[in-house]
NUPA-697587 format. One record per residue: residue number from 1; residue in one letter; x negated, y negated, z of N, C-alpha, C in turn. Coordinates in pm, whole numbers, plus 50000, padded with zeros to 5 digits. Layout:
<atoms>
@seq->NUM&type->a&nxx->X&nyy->Y&nzz->Z&caxx->X&cayy->Y&cazz->Z&cxx->X&cyy->Y&czz->Z
...
</atoms>
This chain:
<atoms>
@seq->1&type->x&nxx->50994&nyy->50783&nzz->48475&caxx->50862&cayy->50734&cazz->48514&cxx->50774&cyy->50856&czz->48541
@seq->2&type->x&nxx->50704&nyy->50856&nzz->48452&caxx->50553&cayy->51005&cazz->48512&cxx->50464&cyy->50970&czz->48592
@seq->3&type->x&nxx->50441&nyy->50850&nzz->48674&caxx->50357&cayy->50803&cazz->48723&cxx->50382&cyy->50847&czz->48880
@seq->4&type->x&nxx->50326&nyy->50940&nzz->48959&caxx->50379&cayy->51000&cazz->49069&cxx->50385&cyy->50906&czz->49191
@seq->5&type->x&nxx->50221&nyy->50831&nzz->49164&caxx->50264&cayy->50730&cazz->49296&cxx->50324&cyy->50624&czz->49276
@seq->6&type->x&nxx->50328&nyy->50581&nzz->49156&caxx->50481&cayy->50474&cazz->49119&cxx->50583&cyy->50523&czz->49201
@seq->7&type->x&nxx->50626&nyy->50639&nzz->49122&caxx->50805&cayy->50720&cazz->49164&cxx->50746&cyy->50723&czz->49283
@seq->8&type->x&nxx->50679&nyy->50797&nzz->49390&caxx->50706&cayy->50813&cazz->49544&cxx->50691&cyy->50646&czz->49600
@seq->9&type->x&nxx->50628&nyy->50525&nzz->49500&caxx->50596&cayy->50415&cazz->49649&cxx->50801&cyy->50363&czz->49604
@seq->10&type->x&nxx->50829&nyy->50392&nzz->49481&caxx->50998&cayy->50379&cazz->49449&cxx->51085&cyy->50443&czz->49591
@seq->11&type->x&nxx->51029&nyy->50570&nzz->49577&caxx->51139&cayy->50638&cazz->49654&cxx->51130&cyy->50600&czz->49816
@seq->12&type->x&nxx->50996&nyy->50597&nzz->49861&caxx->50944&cayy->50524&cazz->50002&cxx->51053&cyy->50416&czz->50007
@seq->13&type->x&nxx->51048&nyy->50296&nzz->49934&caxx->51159&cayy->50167&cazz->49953&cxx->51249&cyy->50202&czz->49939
@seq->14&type->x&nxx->51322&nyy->50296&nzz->49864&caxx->51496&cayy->50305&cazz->49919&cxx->51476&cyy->50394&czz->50040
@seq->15&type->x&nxx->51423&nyy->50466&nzz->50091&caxx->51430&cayy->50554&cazz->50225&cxx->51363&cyy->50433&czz->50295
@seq->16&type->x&nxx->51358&nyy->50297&nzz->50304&caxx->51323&cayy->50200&cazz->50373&cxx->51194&cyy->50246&czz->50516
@seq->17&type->x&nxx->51087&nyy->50282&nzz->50421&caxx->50987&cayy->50298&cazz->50488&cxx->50875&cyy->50228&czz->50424
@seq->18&type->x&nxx->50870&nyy->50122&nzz->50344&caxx->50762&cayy->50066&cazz->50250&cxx->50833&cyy->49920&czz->50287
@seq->19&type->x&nxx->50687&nyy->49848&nzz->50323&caxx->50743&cayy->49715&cazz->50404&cxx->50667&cyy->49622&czz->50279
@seq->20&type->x&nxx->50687&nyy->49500&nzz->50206&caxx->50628&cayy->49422&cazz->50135&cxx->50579&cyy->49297&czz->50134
@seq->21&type->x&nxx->50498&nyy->49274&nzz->50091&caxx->50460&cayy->49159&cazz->50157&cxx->50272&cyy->49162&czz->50242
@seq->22&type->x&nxx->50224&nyy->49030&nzz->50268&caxx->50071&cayy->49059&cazz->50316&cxx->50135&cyy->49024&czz->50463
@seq->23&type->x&nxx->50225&nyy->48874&nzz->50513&caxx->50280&cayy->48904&cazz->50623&cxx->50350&cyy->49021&czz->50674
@seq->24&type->x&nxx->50454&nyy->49068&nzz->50643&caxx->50515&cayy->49127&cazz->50661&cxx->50388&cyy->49313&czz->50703
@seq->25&type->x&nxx->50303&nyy->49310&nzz->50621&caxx->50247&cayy->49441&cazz->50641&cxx->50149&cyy->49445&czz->50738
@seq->26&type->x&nxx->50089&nyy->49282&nzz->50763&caxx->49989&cayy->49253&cazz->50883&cxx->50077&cyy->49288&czz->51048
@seq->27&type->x&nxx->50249&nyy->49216&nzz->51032&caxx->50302&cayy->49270&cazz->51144&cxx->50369&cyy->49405&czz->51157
@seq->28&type->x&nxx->50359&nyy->49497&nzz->51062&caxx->50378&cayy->49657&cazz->51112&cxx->50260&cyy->49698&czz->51110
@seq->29&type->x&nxx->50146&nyy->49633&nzz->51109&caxx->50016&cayy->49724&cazz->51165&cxx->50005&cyy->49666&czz->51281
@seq->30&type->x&nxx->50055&nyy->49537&nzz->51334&caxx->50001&cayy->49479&cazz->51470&cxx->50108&cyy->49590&czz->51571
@seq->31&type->x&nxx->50237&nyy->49631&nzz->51496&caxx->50369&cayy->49701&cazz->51598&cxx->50360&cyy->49822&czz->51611
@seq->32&type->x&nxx->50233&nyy->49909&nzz->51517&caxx->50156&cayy->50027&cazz->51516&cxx->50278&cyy->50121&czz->51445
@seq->33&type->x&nxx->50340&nyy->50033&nzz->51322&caxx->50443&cayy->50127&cazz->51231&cxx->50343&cyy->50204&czz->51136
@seq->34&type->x&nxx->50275&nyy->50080&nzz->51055&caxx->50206&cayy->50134&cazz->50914&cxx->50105&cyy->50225&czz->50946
@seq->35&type->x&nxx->50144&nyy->50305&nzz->50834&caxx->50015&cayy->50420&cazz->50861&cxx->49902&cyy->50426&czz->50718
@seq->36&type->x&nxx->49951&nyy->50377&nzz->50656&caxx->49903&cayy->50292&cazz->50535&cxx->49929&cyy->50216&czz->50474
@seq->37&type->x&nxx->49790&nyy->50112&nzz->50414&caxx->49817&cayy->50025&cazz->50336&cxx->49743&cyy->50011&czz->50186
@seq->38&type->x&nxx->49865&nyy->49944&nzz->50113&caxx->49802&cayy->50016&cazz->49934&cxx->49827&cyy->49847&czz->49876
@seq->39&type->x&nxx->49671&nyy->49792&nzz->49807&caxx->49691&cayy->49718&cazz->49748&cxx->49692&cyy->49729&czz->49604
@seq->40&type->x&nxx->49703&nyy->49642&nzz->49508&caxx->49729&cayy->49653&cazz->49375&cxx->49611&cyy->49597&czz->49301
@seq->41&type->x&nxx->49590&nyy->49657&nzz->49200&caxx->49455&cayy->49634&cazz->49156&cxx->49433&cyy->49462&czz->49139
@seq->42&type->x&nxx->49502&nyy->49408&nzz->49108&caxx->49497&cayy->49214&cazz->49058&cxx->49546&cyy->49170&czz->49181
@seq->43&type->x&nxx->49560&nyy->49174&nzz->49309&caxx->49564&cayy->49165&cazz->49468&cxx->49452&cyy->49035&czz->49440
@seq->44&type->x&nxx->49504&nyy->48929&nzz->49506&caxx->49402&cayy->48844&cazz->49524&cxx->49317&cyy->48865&czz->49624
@seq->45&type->x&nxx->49189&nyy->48868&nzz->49613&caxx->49064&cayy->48929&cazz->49717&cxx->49057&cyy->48814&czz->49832
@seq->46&type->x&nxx->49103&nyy->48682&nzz->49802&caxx->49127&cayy->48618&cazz->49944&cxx->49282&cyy->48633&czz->50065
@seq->47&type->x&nxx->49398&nyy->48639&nzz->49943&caxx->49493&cayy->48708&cazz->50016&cxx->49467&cyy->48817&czz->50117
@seq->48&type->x&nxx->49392&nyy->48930&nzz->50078&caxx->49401&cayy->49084&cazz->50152&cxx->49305&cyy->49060&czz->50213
@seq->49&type->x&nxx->49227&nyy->48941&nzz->50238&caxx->49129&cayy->48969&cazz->50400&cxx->49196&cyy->48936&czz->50492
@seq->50&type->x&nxx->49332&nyy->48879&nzz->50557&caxx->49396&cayy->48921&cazz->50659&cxx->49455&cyy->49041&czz->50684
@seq->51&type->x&nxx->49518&nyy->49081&nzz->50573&caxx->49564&cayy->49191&cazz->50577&cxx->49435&cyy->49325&czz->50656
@seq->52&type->x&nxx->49370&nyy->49304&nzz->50559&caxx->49200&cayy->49401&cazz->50575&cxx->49168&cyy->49412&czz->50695
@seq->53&type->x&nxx->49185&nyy->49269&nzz->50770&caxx->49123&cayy->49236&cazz->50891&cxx->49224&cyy->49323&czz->50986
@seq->54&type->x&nxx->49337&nyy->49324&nzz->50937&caxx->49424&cayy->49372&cazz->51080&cxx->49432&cyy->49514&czz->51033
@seq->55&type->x&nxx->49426&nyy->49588&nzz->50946&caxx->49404&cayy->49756&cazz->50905&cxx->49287&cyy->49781&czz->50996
@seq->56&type->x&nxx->49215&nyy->49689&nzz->50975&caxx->49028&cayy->49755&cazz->51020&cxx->49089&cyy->49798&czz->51189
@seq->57&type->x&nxx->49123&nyy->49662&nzz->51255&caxx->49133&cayy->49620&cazz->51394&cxx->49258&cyy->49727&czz->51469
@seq->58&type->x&nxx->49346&nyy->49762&nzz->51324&caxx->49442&cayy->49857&cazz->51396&cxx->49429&cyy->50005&czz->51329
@seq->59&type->x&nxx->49282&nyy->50020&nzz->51286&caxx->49282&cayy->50171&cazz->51241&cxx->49364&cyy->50222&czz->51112
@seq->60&type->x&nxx->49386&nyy->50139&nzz->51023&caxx->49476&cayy->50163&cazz->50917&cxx->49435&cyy->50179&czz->50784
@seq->61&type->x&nxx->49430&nyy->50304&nzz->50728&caxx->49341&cayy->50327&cazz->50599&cxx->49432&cyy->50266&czz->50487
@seq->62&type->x&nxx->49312&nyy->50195&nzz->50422&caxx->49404&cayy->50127&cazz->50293&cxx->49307&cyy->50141&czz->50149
@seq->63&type->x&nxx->49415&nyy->50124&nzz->50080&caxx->49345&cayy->50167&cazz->49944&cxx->49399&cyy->50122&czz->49820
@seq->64&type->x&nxx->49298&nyy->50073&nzz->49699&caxx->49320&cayy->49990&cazz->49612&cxx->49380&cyy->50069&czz->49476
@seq->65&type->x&nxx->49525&nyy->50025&nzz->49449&caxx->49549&cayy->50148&cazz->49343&cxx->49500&cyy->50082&czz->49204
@seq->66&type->x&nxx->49519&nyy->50171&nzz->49095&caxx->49469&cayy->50129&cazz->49026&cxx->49618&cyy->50102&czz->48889
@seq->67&type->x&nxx->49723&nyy->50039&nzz->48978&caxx->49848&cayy->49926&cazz->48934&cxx->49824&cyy->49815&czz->48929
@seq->68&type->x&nxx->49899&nyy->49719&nzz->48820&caxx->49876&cayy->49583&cazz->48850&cxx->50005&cyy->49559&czz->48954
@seq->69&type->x&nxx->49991&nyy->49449&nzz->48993&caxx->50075&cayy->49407&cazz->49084&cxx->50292&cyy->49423&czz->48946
@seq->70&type->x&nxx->50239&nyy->49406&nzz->48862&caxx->50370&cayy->49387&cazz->48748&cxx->50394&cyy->49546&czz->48767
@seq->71&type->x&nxx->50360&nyy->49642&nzz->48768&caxx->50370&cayy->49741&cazz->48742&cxx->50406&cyy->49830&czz->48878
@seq->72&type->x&nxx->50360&nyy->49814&nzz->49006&caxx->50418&cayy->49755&cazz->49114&cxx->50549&cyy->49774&czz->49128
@seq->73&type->x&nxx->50592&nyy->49642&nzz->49117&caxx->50681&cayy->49553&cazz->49117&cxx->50778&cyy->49610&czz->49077
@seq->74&type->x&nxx->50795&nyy->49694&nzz->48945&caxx->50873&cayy->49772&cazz->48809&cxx->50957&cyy->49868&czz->48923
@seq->75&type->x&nxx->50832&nyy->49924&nzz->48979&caxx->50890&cayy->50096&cazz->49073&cxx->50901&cyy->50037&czz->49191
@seq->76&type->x&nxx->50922&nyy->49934&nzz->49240&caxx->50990&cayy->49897&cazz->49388&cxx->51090&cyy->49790&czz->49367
@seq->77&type->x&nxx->51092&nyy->49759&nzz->49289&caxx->51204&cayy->49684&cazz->49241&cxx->51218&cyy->49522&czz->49347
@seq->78&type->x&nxx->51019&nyy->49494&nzz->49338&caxx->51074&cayy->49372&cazz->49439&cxx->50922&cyy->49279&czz->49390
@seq->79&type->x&nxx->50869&nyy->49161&nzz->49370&caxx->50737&cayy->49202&cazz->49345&cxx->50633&cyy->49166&czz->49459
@seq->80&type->x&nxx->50549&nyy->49248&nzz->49422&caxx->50470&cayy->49311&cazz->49586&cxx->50332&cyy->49351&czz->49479
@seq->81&type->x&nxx->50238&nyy->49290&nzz->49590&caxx->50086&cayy->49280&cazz->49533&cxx->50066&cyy->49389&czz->49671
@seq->82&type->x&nxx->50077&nyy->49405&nzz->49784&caxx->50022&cayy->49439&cazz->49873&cxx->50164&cyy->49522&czz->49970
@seq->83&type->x&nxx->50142&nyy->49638&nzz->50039&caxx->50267&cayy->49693&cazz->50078&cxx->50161&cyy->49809&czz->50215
@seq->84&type->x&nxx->50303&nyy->49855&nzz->50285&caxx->50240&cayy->49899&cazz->50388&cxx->50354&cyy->50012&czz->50400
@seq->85&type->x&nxx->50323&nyy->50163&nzz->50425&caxx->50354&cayy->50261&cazz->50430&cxx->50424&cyy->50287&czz->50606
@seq->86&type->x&nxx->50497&nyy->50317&nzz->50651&caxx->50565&cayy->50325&cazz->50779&cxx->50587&cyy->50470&czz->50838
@seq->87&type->x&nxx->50583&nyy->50544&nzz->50706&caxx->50618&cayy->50705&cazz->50685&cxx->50533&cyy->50777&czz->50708
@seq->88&type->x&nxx->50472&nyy->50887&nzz->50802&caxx->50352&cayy->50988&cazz->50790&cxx->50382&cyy->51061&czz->50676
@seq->89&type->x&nxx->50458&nyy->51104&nzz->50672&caxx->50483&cayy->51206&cazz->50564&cxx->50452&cyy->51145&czz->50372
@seq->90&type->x&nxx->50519&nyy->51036&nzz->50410&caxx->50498&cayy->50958&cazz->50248&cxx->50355&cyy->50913&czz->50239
@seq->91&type->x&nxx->50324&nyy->50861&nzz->50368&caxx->50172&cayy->50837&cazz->50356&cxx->50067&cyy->50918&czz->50339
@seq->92&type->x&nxx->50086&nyy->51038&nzz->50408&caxx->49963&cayy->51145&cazz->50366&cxx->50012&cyy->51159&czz->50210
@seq->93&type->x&nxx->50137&nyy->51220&nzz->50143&caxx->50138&cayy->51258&cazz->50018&cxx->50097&cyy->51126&czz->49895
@seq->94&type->x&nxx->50100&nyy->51016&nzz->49973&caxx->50030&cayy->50901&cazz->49902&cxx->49889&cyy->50878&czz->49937
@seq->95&type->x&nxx->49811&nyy->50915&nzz->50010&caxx->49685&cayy->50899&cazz->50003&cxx->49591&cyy->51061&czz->49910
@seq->96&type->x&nxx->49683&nyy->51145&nzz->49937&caxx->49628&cayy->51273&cazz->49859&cxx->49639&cyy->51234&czz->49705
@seq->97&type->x&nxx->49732&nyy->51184&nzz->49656&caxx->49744&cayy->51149&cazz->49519&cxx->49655&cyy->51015&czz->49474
@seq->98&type->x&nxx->49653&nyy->50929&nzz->49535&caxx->49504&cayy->50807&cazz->49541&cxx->49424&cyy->50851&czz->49550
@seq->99&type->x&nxx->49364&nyy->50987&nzz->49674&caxx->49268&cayy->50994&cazz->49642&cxx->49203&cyy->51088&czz->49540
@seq->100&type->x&nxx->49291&nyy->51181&nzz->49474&caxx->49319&cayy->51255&cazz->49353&cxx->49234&cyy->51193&czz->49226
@seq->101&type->x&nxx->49317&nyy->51075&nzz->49215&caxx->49287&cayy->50972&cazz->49089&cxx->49172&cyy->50914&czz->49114
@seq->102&type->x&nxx->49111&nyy->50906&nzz->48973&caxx->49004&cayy->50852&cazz->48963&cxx->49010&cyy->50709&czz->48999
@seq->103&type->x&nxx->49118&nyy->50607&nzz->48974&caxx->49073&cayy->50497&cazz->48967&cxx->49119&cyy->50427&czz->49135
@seq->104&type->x&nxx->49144&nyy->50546&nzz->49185&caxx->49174&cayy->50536&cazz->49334&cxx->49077&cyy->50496&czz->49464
@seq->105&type->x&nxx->49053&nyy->50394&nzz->49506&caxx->48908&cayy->50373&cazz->49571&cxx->48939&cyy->50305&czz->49690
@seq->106&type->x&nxx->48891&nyy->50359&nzz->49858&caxx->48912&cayy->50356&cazz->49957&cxx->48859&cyy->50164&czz->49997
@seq->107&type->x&nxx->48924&nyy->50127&nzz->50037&caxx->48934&cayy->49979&cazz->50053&cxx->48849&cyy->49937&czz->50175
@seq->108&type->x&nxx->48722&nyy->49914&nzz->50178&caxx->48684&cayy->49929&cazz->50349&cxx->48612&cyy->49826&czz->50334
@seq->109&type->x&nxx->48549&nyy->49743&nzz->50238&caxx->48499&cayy->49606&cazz->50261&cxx->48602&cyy->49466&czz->50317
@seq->110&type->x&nxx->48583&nyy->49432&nzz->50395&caxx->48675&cayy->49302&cazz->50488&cxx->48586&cyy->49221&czz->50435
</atoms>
């Protein structure tokens, strides 16, 4: 896979620091785990306003990659429209590479 933030959001889930799911990522931002959250470009825009709502409310930068949710899915081996980062370390080297890419765009409308 050449796709860097594919392979690192891959390697994040076996080092079990990438949580999946819109529930599941709303309650590690309410438990103050996630330190980011990355949606997928075909993310349904009514799904991720809870999610949105609880990033905003718990300070949590999130950002829209420019994956489909299938593609996703491929490099985490689970399928996941929406996911939440737990890791500082994976998370800064995943927001430097989003924000790198062009089709990488900071998620701040709720």
């Amino acid at each position: 896979m050449n796709d860097r933030i594919l392979s690192l959001l891959g390697i994040c889930r076996r080092a079990g620091k990438l949580v999946i799911g819109a529930d599941p990522s709303i309650d590690s931002i309410q438990k103050h785990k996630a330190r980011l959250i990355i949606f997928a470009s075909d993310f349904s825009k009514s799904s991720s306003k809870p999610v949105l709502t609880a990033a905003h409310n718990g300070d949590v930068k999130t950002f829209v990659i420019s994956r489909s949710k299938d593609e996703v899915s491929i490099a985490v081996g689970k399928l996941c429209g929406v996911m939440a980062v737990e890791d500082k370390g994976f998370a800064d080297k995943l927001t430097v590479l989003i924000e790198n890419e062009l089709g990488g765009e900071l998620h701040d409308k709720i």
